[in-house]
C-alpha positions in Angstrom: 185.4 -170.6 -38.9 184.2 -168.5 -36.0 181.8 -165.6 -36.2 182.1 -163.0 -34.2 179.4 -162.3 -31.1 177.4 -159.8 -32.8 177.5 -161.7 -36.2 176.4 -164.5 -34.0 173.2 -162.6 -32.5 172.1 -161.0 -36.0 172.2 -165.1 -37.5 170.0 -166.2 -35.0 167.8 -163.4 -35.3 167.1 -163.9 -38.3 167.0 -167.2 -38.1 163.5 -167.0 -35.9 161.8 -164.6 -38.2 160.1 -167.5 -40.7 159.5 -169.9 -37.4 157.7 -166.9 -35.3 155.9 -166.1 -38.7 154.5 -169.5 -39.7 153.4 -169.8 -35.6 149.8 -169.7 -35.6 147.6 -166.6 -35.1 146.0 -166.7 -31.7 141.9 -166.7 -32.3 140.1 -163.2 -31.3 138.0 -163.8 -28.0 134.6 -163.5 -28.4 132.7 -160.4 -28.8 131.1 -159.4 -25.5 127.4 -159.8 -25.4 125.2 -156.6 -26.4 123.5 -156.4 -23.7 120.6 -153.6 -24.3 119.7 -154.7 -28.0 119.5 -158.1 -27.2 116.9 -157.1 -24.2 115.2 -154.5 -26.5 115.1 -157.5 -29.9 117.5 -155.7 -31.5 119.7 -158.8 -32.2 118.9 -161.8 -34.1 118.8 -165.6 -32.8 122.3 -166.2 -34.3 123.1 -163.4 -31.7 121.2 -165.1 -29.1 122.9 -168.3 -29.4 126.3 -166.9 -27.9 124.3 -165.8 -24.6 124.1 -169.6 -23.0 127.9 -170.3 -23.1 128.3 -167.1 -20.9 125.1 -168.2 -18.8 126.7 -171.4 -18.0 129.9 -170.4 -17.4 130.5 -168.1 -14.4 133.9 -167.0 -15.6 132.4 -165.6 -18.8 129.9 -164.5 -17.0 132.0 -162.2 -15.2 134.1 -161.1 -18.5 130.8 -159.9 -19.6 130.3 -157.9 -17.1 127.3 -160.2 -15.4 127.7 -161.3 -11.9 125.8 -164.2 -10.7 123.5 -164.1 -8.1 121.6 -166.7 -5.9 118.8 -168.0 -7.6 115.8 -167.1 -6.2 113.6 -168.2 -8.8 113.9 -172.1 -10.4 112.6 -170.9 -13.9 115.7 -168.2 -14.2 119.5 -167.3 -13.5 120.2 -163.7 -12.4 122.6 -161.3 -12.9 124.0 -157.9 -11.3 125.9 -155.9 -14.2 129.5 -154.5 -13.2 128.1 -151.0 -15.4 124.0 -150.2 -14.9 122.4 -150.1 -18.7 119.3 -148.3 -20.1 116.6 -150.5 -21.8 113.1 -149.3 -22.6 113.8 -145.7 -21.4 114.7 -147.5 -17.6 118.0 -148.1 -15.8 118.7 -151.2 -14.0 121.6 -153.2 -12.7 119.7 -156.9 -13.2 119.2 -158.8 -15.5 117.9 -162.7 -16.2 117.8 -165.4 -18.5 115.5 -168.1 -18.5 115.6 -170.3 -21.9 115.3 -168.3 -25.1 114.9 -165.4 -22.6 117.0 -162.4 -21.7 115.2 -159.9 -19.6 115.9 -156.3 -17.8 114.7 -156.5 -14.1 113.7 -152.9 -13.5 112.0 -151.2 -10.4 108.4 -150.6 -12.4 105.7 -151.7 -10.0 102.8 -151.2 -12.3 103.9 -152.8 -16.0 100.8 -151.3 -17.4 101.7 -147.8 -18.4 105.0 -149.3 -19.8 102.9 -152.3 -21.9 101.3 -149.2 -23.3 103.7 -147.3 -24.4 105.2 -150.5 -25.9 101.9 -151.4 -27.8 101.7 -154.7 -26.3 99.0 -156.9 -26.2 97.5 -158.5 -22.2 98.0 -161.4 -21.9 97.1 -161.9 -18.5 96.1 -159.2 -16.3 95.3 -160.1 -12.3 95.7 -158.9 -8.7 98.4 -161.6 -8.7 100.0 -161.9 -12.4 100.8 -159.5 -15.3 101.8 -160.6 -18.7 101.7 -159.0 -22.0 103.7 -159.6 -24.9 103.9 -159.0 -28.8 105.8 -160.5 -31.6 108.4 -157.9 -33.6 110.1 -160.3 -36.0 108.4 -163.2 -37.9 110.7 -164.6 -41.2 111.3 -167.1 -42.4 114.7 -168.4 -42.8 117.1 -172.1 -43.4 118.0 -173.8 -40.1 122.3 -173.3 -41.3 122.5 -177.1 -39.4 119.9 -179.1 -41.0 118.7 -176.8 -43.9 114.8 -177.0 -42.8 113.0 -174.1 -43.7 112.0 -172.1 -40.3 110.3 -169.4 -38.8 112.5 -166.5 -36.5 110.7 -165.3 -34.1 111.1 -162.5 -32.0 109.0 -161.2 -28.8 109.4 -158.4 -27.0 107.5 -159.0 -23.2 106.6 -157.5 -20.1 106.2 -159.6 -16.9 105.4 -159.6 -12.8 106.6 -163.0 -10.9 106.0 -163.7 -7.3 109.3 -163.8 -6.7 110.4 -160.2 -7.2 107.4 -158.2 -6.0 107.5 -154.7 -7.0 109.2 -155.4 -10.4 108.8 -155.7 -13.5 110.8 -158.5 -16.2 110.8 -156.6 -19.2 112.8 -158.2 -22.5 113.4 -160.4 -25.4 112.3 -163.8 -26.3 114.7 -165.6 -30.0 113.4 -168.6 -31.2 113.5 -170.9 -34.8 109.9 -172.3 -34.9 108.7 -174.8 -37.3 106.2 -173.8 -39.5 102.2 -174.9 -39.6 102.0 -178.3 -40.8 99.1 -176.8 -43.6 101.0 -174.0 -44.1 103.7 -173.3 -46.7 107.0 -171.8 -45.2 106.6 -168.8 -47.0 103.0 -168.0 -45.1 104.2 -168.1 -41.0 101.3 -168.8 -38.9 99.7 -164.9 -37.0 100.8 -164.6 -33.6 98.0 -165.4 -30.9 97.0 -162.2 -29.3 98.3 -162.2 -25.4 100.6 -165.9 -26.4 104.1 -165.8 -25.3 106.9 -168.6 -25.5 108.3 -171.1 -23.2 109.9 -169.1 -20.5 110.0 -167.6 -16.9 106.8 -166.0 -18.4 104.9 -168.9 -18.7 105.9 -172.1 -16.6 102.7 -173.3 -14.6 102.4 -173.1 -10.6 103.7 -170.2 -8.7 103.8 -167.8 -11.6 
């Protein structure tokens, strides 16, 4: 028996429909990264965690909007954005990461004023250095890989580093801490007054 052309066409049309259906779906890309509320600790560390894959990959670097730049200092990688932002009530085209990290790199010569306004606390405050910092966020919360109880924590900082005179580093440090040996996880230890993490603020040497 022979179908006719069109008869033949509308068959094989049909035909397709259940394999094109049962074909996979592809997987959404990743959300890009927000930017200003991750600087400002408006995100969480589960946010935080998507930030190094785009770090160490230039390509999504760039699909992020984050150009990288020759880095000048060891402790962090920098970044021009493809559209300026507005953190902290200041504009700015750079940003950096170093570690748990993420910072704005804004054209504030004197962080003092701006420490103020933020209510942080010094903690060091020299011809040469400025640092000042204070914890936002302190929970406690289940490490979702190993199920240890854990502290989230969340500083906002303010910086000065040799390497960028005339500016200021002004962001967001995420972190899962353990908590005190002699303490129970439901009592996190008090922050340290002028005490900031592991990061480009406080590596030793030419800070």
């Amino acid at each position: 028996m022979t179908f006719p052309r069109p008869a033949c066409l509308s068959l094989l049309a049909l035909l397709s429909i259940p394999a094109l259906a049962a074909s996979p779906a592809t997987p959404a890309p990743p959300a890009p990264l927000d930017l200003p509320a991750l600087i400002e600790c408006r995100q969480r560390v589960a946010d935080y965690d998507a930030v190094a894959p785009v770090v160490a990959d230039p390509l999504k670097a760039v699909a992020n909007g984050m150009q990288p730049l020759p880095q000048n200092n060891q402790f962090m990688s920098e970044f021009r954005l493809a559209a300026p932002l507005t953190v902290f009530g200041q504009r700015t085209e750079y940003v950096a990461v170093s570690g748990a990290s993420i910072m704005a790199i804004l054209d504030v010569a004197d962080p003092r004023p701006m420490a103020k306004a933020l209510a942080l606390e010094d903690g060091v405050d020299n011809p040469d250095k400025f640092m000042a910092g204070r914890e936002v966020v302190s929970r406690d919360v289940t490490d979702p890989r190993t199920g240890e109880p854990m502290i989230e924590s969340i500083i906002l900082s303010l910086s000065t580093v040799k390497t960028h005179p005339g500016k200021t580093l002004a962001g967001c440090t995420y972190s899962l801490d353990l908590p005190a040996e002699d303490e129970a996880p439901a009592a996190p230890p008090a922050p340290q007054a002028g005490v900031l993490p592991a990061s480009v603020n406080t590596p030793p040497g030419e800070r």
